[in-house]
PLY file of the C-alpha trace (Angstrom):
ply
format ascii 1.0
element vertex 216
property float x
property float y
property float z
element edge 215
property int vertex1
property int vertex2
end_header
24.01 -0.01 176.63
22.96 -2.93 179.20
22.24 -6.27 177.24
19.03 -7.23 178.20
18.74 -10.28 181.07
17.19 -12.76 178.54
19.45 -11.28 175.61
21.87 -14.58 174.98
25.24 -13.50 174.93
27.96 -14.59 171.84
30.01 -17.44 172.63
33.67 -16.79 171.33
34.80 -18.56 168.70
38.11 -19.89 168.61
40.33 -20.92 165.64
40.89 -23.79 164.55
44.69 -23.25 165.38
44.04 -22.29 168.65
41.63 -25.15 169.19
44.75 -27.41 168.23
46.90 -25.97 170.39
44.63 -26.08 173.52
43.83 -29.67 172.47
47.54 -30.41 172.39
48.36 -28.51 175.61
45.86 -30.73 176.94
47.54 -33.96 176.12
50.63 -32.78 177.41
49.26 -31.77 180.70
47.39 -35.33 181.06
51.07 -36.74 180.49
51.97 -34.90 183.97
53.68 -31.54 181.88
53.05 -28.13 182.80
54.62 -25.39 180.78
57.65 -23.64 182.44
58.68 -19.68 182.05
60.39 -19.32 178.82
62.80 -16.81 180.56
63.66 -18.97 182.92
64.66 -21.86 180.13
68.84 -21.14 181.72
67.63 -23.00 184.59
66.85 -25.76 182.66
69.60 -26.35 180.20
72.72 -25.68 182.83
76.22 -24.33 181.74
79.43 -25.26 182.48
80.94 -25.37 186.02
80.81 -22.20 187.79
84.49 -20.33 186.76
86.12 -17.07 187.84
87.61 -15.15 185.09
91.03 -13.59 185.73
91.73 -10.26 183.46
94.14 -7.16 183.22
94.22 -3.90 182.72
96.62 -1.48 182.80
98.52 -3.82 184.81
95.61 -3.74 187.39
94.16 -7.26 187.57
90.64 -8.43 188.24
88.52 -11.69 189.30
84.82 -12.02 188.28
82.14 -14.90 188.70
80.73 -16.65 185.78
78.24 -19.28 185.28
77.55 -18.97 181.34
80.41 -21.05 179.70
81.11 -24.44 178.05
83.39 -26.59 175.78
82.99 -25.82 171.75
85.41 -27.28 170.00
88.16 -30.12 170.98
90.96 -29.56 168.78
92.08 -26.84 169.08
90.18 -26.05 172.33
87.77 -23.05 171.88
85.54 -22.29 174.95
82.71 -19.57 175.07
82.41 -17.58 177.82
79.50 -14.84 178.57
80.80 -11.26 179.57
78.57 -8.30 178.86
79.07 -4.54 179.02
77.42 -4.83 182.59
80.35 -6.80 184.03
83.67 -4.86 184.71
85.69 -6.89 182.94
84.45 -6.66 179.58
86.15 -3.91 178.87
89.48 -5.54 179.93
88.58 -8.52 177.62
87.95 -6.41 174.95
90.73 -4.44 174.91
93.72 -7.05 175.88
91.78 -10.13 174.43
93.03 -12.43 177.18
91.95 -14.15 179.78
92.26 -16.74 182.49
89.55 -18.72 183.44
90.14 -20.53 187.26
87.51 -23.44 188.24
87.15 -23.61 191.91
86.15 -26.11 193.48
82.85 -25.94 195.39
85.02 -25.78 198.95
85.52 -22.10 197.20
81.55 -21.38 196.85
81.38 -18.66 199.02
84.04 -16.68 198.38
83.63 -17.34 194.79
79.70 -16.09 195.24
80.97 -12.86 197.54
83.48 -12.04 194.50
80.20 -11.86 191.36
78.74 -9.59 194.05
81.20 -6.28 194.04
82.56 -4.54 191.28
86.38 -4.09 190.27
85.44 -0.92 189.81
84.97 -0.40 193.26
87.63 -2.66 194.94
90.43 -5.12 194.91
88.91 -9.11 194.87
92.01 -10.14 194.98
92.76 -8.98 198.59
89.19 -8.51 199.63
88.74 -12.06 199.31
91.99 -13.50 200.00
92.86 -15.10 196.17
96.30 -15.58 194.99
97.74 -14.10 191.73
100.47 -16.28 190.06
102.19 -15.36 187.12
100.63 -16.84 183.54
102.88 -18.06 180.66
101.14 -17.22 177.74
98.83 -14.08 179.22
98.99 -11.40 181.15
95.98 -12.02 183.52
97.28 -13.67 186.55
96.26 -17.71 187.36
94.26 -18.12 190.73
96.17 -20.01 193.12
93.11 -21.14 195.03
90.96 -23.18 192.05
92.51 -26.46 191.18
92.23 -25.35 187.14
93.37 -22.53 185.47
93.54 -21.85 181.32
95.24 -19.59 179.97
93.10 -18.04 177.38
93.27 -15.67 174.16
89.74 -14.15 172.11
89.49 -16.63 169.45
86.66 -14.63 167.52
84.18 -11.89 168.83
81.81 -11.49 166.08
78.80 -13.02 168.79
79.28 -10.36 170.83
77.55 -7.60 169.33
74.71 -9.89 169.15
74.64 -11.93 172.32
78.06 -10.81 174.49
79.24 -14.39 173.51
83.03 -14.97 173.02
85.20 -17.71 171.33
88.04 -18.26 173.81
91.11 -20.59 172.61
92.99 -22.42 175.21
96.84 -21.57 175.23
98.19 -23.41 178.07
95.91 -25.29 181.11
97.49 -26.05 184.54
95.68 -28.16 186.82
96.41 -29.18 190.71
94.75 -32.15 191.61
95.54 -31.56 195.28
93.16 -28.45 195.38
89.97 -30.11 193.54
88.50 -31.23 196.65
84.91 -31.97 196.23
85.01 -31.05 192.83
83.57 -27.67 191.07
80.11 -26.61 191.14
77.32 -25.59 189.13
74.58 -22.65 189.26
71.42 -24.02 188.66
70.11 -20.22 187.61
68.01 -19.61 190.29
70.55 -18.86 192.89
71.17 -22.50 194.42
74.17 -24.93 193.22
74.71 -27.95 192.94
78.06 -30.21 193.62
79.36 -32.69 191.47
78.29 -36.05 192.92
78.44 -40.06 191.90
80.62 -40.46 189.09
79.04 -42.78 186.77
81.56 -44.44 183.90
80.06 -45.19 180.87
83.43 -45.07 178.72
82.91 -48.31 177.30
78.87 -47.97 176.46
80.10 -44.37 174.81
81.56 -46.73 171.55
81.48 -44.08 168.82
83.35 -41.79 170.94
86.37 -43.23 172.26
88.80 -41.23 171.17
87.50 -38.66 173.92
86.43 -40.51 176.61
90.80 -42.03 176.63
92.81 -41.84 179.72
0 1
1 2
2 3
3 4
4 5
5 6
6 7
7 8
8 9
9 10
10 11
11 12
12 13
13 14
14 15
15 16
16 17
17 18
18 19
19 20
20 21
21 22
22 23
23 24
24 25
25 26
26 27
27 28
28 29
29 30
30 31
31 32
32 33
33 34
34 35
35 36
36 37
37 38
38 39
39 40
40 41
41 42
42 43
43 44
44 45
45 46
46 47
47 48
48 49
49 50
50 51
51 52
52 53
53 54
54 55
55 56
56 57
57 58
58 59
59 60
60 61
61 62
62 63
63 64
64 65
65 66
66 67
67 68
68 69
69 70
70 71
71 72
72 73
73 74
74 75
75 76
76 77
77 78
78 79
79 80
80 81
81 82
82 83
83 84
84 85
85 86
86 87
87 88
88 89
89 90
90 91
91 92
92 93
93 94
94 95
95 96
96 97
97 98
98 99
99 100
100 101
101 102
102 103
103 104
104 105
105 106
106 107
107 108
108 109
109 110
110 111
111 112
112 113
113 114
114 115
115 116
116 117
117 118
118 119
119 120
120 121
121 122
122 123
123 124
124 125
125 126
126 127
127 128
128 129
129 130
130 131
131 132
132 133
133 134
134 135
135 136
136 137
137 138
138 139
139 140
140 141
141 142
142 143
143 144
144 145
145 146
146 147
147 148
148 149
149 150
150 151
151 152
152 153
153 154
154 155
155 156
156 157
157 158
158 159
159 160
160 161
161 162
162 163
163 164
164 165
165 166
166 167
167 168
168 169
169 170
170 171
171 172
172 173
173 174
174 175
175 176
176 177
177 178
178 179
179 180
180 181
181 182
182 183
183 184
184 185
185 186
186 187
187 188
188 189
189 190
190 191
191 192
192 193
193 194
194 195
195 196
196 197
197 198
198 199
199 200
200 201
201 202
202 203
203 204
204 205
205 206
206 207
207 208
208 209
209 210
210 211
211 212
212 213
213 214
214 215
């Protein structure tokens, strides 16, 4: 059925939630806001540095390329790390429960980029891109000789990984080589670009309920 042409159509009435909203949205907007991609939210709230994570398995070692980690707890020193059943080296995780994790520093970037881009299921990182295993204390994954950091690392607790492929990692032993820090690590902004560390700004003293972490 056609409506007739002098037949005046029904306007649509909106809630009176969604009129809020809209009238909220609108204030925001006038503010200079415009609502970003919820999926893209990473991109927003960034990480740690980019790492590589060293594992073993079956006394064949591995490197991957991470960019979803950060500090959780000082004392004792629990990172969490993201590793899912996509990357090859969950499976190493999961069944040794140890770890290194190597910061490089962003002189590294591209190798470090070419390394999240193959699989150890498909070749050796290690000599493909010219890294250096040296032999952990407290682990069996080897330390990257390259990245100026390395921790040695064991699964603190893995009940977040069902859920969101989230693990605990506690710190056994951390070597670092200021020589190799160069320019400093580097961060993945989610969207494929990175950024480098730049102007250190010192605030120790302004940071007054917190000195006990910001001491030399």
């Amino acid at each position: 059925m056609t409506d007739h042409p002098h037949t005046p159509k029904t306007a649509r009435v909106q809630s009176p939630a969604r009129r809020a909203s809209n009238a909220k949205s609108d204030i925001v907007a006038a503010a200079g806001f415009s609502e970003f991609p919820l999926d893209r939210v990473h991109r927003l709230i960034e990480p740690g540095p980019v790492i590589m994570v060293s594992t073993s398995r079956g006394g064949r070692p591995n490197l991957m390329t991470n960019g979803f980690n950060m500090s959780v707890v000082h004392d004792p020193p629990i990172l969490a790390l993201v590793v899912g059943p996509w990357d090859y080296s969950y499976d190493a995780l999961r069944e040794t429960r140890e770890c290194v994790i190597a910061i490089p520093s962003i002189d590294l970037a591209t190798r470090v980029v070419d390394v999240g881009n193959v699989s150890g299921r498909d070749v050796d990182k290690w000599k493909r891109f010219g890294f250096t295993p040296l032999p952990a204390i407290t682990v069996a994954p080897p330390l990257v000789g390259e990245c100026f950091a390395n921790i040695e690392c064991r699964v603190a607790d893995d009940r977040l990984v069902a859920d969101y492929n989230l693990w605990l990692l506690e710190a056994t032993r951390v070597w670092l080589a200021e020589s190799k820090r160069g320019l400093g690590e580097f961060h993945h902004r989610g969207d494929g670009t990175f950024s480098a560390n730049g102007e250190t700004i010192d605030m120790k003293r302004r940071m007054t309920k917190w000195q006990a972490l910001v001491e030399d």
